[in-house]
C-alpha positions in Angstrom: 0.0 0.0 0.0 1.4 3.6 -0.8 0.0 6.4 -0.2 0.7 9.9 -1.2 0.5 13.7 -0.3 1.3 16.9 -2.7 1.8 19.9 -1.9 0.8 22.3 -5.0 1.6 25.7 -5.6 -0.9 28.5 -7.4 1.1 28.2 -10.3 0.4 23.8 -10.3 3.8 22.8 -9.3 4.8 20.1 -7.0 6.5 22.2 -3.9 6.8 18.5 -1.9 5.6 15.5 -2.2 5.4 13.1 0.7 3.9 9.3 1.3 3.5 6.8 3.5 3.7 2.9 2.8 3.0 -0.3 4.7 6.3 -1.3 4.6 6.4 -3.2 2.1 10.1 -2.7 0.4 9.6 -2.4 -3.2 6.7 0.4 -2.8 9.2 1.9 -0.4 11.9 1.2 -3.1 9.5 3.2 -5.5 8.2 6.1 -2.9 11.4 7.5 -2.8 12.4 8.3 -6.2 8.7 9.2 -7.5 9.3 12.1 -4.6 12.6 13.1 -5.9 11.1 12.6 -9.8 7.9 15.0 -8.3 10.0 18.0 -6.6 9.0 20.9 -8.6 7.2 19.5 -11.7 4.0 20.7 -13.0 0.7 18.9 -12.1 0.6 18.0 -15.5 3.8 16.1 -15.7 2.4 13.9 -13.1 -0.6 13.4 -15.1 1.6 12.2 -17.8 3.7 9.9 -16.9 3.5 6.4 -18.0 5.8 3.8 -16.1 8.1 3.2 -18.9 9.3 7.1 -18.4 10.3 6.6 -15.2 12.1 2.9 -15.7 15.5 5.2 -15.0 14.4 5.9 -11.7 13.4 2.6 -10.8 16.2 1.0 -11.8 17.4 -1.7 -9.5 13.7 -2.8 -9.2 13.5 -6.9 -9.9 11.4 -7.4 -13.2 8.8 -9.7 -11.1 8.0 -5.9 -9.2 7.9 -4.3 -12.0 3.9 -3.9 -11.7 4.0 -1.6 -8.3 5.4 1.1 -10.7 2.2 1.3 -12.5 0.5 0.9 -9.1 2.6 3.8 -8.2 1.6 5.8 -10.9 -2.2 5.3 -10.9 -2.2 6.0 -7.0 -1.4 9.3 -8.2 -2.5 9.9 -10.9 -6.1 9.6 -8.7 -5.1 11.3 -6.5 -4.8 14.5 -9.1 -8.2 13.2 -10.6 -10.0 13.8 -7.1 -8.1 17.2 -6.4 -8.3 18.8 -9.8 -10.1 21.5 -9.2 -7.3 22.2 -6.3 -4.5 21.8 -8.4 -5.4 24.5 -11.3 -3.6 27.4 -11.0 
């Protein structure tokens, strides 16, 4: 389980980006990087990433874990989707 927490600034960048995970070591292994990969992007960057542009940061990752990537990735991209209206600046 991951879960995450932007902070947006009027303009719709990422300022910071935290989460929280059950412990589980490959969506800690992916938490960290997806922050660092966040840190002062636009909104819509975030809304446009696709797991195979982020493969660089998640390098290291066994093959077999691949999937928590994508898990990742729609975790946020929902969490945009429910805080659109928040994020527009």
């Amino acid at each position: 389980m991951l879960q995450l927490f932007l902070r947006v600034n009027i303009t719709g960048f990422m300022e910071e980006t935290c989460y929280l995970t059950d412990g589980c070591g490959c969506m800690v292994a992916i938490g960290s990087p997806l922050k660092i990969l966040l840190k002062d992007k636009p909104v819509k960057f975030a809304e446009n990433l696709k797991p195979e542009d982020s493969d660089q940061c998640f390098s290291g990752l066994p093959e077999q874990e691949k999937y928590c990537i994508k898990l990742a990735l729609m975790i946020l991209k929902s969490l945009i989707s429910k805080n659109k209206k928040c994020f527009q600046g």
